[in-house]
C-alpha beads as a LAMMPS data file, in Angstrom:
LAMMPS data file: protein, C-alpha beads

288 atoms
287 bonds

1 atom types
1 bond types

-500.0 500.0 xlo xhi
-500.0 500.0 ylo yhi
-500.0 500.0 zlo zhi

Masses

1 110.0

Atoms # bond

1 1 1 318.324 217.596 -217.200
2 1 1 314.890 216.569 -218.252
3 1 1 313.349 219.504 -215.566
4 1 1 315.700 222.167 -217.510
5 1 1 314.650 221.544 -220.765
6 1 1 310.678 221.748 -220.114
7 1 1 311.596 224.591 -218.482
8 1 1 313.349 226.191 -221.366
9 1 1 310.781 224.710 -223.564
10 1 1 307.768 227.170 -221.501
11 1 1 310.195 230.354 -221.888
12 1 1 310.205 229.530 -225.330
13 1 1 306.415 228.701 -225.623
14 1 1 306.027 232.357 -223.571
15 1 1 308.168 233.999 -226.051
16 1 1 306.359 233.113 -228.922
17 1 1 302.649 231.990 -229.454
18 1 1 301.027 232.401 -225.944
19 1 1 300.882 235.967 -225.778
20 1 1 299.660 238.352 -228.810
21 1 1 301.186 241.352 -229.529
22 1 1 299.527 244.842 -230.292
23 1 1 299.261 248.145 -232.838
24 1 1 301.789 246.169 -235.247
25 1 1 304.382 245.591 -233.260
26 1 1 306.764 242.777 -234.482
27 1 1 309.577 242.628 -232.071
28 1 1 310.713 246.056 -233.180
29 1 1 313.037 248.439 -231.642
30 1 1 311.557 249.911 -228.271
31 1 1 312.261 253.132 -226.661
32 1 1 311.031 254.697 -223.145
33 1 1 311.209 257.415 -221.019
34 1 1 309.974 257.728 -217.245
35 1 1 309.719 261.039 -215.029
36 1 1 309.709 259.667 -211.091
37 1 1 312.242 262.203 -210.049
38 1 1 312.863 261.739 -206.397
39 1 1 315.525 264.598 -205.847
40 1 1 313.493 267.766 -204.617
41 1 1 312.723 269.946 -207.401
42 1 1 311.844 273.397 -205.329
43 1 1 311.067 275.419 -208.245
44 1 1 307.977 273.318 -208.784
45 1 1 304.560 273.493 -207.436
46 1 1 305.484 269.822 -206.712
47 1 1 308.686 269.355 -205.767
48 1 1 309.235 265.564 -206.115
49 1 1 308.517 263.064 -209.426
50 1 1 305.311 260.628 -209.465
51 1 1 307.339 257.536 -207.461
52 1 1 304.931 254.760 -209.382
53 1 1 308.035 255.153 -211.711
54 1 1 310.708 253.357 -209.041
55 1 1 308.809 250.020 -209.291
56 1 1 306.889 250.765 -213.093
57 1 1 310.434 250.750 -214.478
58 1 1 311.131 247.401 -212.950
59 1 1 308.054 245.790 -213.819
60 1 1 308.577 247.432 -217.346
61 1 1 311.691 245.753 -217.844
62 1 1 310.136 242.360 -216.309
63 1 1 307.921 242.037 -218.897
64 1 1 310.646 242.515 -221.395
65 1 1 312.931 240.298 -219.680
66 1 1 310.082 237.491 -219.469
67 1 1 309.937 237.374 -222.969
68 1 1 313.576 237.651 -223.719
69 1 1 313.163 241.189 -225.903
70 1 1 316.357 242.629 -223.684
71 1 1 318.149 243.623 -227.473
72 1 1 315.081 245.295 -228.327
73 1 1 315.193 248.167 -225.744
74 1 1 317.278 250.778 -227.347
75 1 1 316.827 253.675 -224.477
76 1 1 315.492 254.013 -221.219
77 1 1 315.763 257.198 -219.949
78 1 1 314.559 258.039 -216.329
79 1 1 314.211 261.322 -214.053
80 1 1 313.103 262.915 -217.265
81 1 1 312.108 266.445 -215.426
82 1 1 313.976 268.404 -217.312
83 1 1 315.770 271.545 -215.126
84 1 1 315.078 268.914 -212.677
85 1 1 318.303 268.781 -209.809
86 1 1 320.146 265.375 -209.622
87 1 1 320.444 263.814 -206.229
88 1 1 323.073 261.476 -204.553
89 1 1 323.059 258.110 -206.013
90 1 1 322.241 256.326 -202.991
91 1 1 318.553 258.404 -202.285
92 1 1 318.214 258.145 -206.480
93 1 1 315.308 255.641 -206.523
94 1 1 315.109 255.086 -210.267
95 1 1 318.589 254.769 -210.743
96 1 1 318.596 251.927 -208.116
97 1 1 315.403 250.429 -209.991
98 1 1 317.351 250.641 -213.566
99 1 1 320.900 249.500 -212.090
100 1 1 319.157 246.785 -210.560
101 1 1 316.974 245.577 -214.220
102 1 1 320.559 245.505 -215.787
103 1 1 322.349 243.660 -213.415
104 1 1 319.657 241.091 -212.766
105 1 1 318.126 240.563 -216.062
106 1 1 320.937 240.875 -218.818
107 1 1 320.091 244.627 -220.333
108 1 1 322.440 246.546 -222.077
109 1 1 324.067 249.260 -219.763
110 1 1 324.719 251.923 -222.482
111 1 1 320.691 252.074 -223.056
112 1 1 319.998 253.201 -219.547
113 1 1 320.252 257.439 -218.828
114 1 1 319.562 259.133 -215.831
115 1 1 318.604 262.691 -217.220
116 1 1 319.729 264.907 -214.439
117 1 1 323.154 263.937 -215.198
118 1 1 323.065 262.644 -218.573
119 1 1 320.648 264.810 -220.220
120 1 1 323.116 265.128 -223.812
121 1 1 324.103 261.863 -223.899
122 1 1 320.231 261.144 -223.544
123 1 1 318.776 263.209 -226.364
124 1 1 321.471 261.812 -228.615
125 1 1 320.802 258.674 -228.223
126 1 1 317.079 258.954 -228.891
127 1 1 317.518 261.302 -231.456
128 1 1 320.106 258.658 -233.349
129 1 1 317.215 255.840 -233.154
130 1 1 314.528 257.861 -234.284
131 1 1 316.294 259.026 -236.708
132 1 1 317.137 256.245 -238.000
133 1 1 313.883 254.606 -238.289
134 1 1 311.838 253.154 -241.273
135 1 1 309.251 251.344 -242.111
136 1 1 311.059 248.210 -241.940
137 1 1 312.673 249.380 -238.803
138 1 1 310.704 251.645 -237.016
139 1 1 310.348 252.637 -233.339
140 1 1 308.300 252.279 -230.465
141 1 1 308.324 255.190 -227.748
142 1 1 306.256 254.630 -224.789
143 1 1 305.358 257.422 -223.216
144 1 1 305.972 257.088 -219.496
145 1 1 307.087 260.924 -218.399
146 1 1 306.463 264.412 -219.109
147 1 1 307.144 265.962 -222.475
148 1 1 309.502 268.448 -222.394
149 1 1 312.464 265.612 -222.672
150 1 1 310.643 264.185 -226.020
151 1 1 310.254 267.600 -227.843
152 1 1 313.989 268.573 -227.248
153 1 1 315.182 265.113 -228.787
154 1 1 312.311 265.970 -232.005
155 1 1 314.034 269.314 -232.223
156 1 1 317.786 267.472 -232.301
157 1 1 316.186 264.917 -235.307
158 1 1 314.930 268.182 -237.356
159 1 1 318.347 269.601 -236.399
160 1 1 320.066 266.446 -238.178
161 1 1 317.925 266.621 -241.238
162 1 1 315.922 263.002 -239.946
163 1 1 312.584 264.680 -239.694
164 1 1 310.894 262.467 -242.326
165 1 1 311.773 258.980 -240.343
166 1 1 309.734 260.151 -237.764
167 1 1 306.861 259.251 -239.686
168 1 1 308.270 255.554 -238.691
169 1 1 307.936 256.674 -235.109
170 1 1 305.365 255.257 -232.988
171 1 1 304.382 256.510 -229.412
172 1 1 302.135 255.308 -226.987
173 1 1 300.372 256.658 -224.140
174 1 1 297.918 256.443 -221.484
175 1 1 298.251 259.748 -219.372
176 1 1 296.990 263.429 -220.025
177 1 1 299.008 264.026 -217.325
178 1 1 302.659 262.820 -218.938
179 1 1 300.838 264.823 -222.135
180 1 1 300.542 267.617 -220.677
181 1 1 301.864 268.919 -217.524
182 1 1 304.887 271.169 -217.754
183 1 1 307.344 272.005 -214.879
184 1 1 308.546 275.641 -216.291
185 1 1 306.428 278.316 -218.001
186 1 1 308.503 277.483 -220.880
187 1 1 308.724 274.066 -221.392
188 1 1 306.488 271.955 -224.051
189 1 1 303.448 269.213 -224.132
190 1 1 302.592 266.056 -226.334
191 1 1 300.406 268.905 -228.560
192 1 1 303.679 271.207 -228.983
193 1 1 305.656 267.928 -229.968
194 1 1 303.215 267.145 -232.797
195 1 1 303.304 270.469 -233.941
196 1 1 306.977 270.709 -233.977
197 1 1 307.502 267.734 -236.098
198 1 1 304.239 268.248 -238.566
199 1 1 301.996 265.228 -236.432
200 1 1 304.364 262.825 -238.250
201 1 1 304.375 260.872 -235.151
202 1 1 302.627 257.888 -235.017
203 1 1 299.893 258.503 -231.868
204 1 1 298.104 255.774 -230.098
205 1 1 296.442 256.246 -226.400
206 1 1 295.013 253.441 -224.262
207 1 1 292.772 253.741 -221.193
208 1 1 294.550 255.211 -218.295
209 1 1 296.468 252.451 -216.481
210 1 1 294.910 253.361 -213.235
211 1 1 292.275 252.436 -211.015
212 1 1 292.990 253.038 -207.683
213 1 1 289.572 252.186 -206.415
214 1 1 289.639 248.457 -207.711
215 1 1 292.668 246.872 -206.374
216 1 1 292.611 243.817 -208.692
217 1 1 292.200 246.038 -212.006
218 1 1 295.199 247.301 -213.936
219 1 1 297.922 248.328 -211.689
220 1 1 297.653 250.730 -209.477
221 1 1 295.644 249.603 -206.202
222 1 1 296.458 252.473 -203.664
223 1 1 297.592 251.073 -200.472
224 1 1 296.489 247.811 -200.525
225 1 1 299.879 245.620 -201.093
226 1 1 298.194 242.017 -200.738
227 1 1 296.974 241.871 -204.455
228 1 1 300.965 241.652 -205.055
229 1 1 301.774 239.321 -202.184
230 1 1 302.557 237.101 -204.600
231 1 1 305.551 239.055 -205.890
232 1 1 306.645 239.225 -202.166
233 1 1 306.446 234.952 -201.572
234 1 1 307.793 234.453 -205.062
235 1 1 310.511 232.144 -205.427
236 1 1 312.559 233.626 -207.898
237 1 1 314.796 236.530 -205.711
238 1 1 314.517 238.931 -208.963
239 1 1 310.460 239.002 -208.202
240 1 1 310.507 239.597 -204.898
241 1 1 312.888 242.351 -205.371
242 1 1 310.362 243.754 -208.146
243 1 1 308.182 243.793 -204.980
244 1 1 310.696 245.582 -202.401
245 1 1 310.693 248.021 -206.067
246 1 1 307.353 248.690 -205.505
247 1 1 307.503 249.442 -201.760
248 1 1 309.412 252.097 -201.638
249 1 1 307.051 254.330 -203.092
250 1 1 307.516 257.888 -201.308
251 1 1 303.850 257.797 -199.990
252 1 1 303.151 253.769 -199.461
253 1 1 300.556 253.456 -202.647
254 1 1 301.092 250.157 -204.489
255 1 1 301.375 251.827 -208.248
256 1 1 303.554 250.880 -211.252
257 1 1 300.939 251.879 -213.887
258 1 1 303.394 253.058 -216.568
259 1 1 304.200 249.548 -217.014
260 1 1 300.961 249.134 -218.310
261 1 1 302.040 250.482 -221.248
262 1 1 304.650 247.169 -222.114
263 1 1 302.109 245.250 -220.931
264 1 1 299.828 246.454 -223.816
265 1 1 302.681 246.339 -226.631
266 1 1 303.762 243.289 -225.777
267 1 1 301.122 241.061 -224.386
268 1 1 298.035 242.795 -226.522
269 1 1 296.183 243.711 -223.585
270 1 1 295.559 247.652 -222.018
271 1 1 293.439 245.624 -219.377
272 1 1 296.206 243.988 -217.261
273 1 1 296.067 243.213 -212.749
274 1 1 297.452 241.213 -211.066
275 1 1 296.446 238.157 -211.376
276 1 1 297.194 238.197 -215.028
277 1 1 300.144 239.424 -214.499
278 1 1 301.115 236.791 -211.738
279 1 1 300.150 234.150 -214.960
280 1 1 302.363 236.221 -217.001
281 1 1 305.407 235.792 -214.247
282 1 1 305.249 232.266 -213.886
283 1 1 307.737 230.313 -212.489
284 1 1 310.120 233.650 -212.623
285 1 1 312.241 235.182 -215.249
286 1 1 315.068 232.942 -217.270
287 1 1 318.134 234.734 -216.552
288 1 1 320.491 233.688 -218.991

Bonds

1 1 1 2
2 1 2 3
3 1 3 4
4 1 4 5
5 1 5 6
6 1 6 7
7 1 7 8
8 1 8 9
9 1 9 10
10 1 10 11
11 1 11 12
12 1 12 13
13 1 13 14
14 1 14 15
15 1 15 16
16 1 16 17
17 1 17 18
18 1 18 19
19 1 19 20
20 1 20 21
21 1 21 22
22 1 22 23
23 1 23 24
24 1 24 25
25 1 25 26
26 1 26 27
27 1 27 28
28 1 28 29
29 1 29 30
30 1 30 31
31 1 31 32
32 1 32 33
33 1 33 34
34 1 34 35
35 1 35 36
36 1 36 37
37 1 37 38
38 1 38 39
39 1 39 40
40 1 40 41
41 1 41 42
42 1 42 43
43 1 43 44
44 1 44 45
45 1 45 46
46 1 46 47
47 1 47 48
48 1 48 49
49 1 49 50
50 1 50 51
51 1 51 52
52 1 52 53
53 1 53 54
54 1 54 55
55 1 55 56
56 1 56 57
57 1 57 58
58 1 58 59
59 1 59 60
60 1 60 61
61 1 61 62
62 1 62 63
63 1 63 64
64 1 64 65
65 1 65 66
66 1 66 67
67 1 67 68
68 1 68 69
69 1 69 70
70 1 70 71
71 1 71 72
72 1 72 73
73 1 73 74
74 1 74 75
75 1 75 76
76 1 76 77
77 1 77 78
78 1 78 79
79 1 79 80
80 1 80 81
81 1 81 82
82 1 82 83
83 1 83 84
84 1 84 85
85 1 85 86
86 1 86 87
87 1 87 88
88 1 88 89
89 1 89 90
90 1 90 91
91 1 91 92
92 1 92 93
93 1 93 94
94 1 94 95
95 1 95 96
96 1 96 97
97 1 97 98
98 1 98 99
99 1 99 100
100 1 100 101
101 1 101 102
102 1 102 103
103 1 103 104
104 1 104 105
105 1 105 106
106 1 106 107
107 1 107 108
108 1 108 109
109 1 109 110
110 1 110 111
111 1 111 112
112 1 112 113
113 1 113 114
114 1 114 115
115 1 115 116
116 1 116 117
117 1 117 118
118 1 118 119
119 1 119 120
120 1 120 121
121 1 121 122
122 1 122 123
123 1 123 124
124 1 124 125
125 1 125 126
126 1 126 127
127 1 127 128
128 1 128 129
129 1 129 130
130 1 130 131
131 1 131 132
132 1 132 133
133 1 133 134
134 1 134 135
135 1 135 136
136 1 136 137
137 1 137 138
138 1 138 139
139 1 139 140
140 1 140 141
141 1 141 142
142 1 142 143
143 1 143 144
144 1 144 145
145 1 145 146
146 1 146 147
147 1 147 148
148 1 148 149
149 1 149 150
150 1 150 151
151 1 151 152
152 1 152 153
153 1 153 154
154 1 154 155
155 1 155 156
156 1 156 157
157 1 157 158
158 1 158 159
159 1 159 160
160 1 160 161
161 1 161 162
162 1 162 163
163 1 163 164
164 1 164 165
165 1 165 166
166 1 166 167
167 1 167 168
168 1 168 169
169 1 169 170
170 1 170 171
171 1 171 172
172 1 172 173
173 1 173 174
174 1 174 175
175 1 175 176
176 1 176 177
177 1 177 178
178 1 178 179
179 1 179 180
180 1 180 181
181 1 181 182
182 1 182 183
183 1 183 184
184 1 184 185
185 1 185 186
186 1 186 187
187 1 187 188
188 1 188 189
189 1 189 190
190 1 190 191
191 1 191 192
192 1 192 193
193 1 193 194
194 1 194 195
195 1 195 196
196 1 196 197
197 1 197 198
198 1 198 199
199 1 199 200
200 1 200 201
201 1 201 202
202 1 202 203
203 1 203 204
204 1 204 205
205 1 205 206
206 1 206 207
207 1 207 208
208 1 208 209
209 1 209 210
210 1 210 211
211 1 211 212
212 1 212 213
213 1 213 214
214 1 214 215
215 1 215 216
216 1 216 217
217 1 217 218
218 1 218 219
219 1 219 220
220 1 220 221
221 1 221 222
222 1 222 223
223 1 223 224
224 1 224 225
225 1 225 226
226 1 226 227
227 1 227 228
228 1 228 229
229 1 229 230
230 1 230 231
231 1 231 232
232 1 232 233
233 1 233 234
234 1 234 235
235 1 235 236
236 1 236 237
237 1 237 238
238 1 238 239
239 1 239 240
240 1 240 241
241 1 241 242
242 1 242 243
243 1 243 244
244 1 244 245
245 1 245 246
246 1 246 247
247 1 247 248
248 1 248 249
249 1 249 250
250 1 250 251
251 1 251 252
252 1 252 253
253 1 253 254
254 1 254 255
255 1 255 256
256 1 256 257
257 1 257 258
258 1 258 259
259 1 259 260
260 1 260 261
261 1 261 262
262 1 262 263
263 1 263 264
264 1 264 265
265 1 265 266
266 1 266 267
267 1 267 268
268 1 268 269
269 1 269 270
270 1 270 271
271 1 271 272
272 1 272 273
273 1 273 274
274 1 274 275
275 1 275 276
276 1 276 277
277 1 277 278
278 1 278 279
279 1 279 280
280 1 280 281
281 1 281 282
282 1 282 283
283 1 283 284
284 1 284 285
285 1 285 286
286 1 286 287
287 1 287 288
């Protein structure tokens, strides 16, 4: 009994006053979207999604998890390529990563959309929570995929008369690639968004979440897995799933750099690796 309750007693400790966090964010509603497709897209000079995404979604929603902000995620939307083809469940990477984050760690289903196949019910339930933000309330979008999916969810908020909450809209970023890479001739970037909504948007970008040629900086270390053996020995099953997450990347680099991004928001650092983010982990992640 004793154990349990200094146990309890470090989650809350962890929750609160160990970790700072960053660009005003007070445990405020937060909102993501990842690309990661892994269903062939043949109309596309590339066919299939960045796959940091199948273990960056995980890790995202470990870092929530560790500090108990589950309520807080209001949409996580995934395979974000829009005109993108859906693929069979069982080959859908990021759809195993986000069934797995709700099963293991308490999220709300209803939050999670696979955009291939849910691409209405997605936009509407962005557009109703950033439309429905203020300054007391407002929203945190992190920018994790390409953004065709975000400006057709800004034109359904104009479309419902919200425009002016978006000024209660933050978004974060750290790739001019998610900014600005389009998949069709006609489809939109980050600039096109601002435009469309009058730069109402609140805009914040941190240094790119990569460096592949430093294996114990930030998150993405190429092909060298041992700087995350810890994951893989971890006691806690849910960790060293994160880690069998992270594997099965299409082309065997160790990368979940988008989760970078949480990491930032909700630990006040844009310098994360991982050793800190072993320290962050702990003992695992209370599942209550």
């Amino acid at each position: 009994m004793i154990k349990k309750f200094y146990a309890f007693l470090a989650i809350i400790l962890i929750s609160g006053s160990l970790f700072s966090q960053a660009w005003n964010y007070n445990n405020n509603r937060i909102a993501v979207s990842f690309d990661g497709n892994s269903a062939a897209d043949n109309a596309y000079k590339w066919p299939t999604g960045d796959p940091d995404d199948w273990g960056a979604l995980v890790a995202s929603c470990a870092i929530i998890a560790k500090l108990e902000l589950q309520d807080k995620l209001v949409h996580c939307s995934y395979n974000n390529f829009i005109d993108a083809p859906a693929g069979p469940d069982n080959e859908n990477q990021l759809k195993m990563s986000a069934d797995g984050c709700i099963e293991r760690w308490n999220f709300q289903k209803n939050v999670f959309f696979d955009v291939t196949t849910q691409l209405k019910e997605a936009k509407s339930n962005l557009a109703t929570e950033m439309g429905k933000s203020t300054a007391e309330n407002p929203l945190y979008f992190l920018h994790a995929g390409l953004s065709e999916f975000l400006y057709q969810v800004i034109e359904e908020v104009i479309a419902q008369g919200n425009i002016e909450a978006l000024n209660h809209v933050y978004l974060l970023s750290h790739s001019k690639f998610n900014e600005n890479e389009i998949r069709r001739d006609y489809h939109h970037t980050w600039d096109d968004v601002q435009k469309l909504c009058g730069n109402r948007i609140k805009y914040k970008k941190i240094q790119d979440q990569n460096d592949k040629n430093n294996p114990e900086n930030l998150w993405h270390s190429m092909d060298d897995f041992s700087v995350w053996y810890w994951m893989r020995d971890h006691k806690d099953p849910n960790i060293r799933w994160m880690y069998e997450r992270m594997q099965a990347h299409s082309v065997g680099h160790a990368d979940i750099s988008d989760c970078g991004l949480f990491y930032y928001l909700l630990v006040g650092d844009d310098n994360g690796n991982p050793q800190k983010f072993k320290n962050f982990i702990g003992e695992g992640i209370y599942n209550n």
